[in-house]
C-alpha positions in Angstrom: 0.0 0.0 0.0 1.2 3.7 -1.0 2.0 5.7 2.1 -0.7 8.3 0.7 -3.3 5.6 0.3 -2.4 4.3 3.7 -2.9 7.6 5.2 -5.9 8.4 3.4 -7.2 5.0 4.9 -6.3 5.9 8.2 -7.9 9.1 8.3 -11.3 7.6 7.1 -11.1 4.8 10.2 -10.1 8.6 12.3 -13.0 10.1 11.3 -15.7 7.5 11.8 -14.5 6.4 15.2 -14.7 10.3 16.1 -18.6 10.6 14.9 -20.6 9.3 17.9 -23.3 7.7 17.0 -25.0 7.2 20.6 -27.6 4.2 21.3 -30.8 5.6 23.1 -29.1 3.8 27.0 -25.8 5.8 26.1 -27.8 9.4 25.8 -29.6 8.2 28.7 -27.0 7.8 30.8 -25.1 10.8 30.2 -28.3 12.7 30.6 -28.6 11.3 34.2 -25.5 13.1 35.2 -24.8 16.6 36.0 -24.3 19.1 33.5 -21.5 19.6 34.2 -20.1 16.5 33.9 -21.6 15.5 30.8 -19.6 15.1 27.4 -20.7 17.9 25.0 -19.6 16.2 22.1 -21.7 12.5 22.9 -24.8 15.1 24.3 -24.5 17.0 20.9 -24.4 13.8 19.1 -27.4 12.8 21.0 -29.3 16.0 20.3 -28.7 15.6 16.7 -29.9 11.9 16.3 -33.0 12.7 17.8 -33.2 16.0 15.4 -32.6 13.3 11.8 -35.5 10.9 13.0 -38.5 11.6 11.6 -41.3 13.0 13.3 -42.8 9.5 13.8 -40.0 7.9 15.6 -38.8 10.7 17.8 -41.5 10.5 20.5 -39.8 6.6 20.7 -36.5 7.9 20.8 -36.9 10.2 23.5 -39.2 6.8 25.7 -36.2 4.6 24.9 -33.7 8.0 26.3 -35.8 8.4 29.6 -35.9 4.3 30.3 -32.7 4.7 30.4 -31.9 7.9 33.1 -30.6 6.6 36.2 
C-alpha cells in the first residue's frame, strides 16, 4: 500500500471512530449526570440523532432516552 493511500485509509477509520453515534441507554446515561459532567460532544451527538428521525419515531426515541436515566 502507498503511504498516501495508507494515510488516506487511516484518516477515514479517524474520522468515523470520532462521529458518535450514541444508542438511546448511552444518551440516557449521560443525561442522568450533571451538567456539568456531561460530554458535550456525545450530548451533541445525542441531540442531533433525535433532530434526523423523523417526526414518527422521535416521540420513541426520546421513551427509549428516559428508560434509560438513572
Amino acid at each position: 500500500m502507498k503511504p498516501s493511500s495508507a494515510f488516506f485509509v487511516s484518516l477515514v477509520i479517524l474520522t468515523s471512530c470520532s462521529s458518535p453515534n450514541p444508542d438511546a441507554c448511552t444518551c440516557g446515561q449521560e443525561l442522568s449526570k450533571s451538567q456539568a459532567e456531561q460530554d458535550t460532544e456525545l450530548m451533541n451527538a445525542c441531540a442531533q440523532k433525535g433532530d434526523a428521525l423523523p417526526d414518527k419515531q422521535k416521540p420513541k426515541w426520546f421513551e427509549d432516552v428516559m428508560n434509560c436515566v438513572e
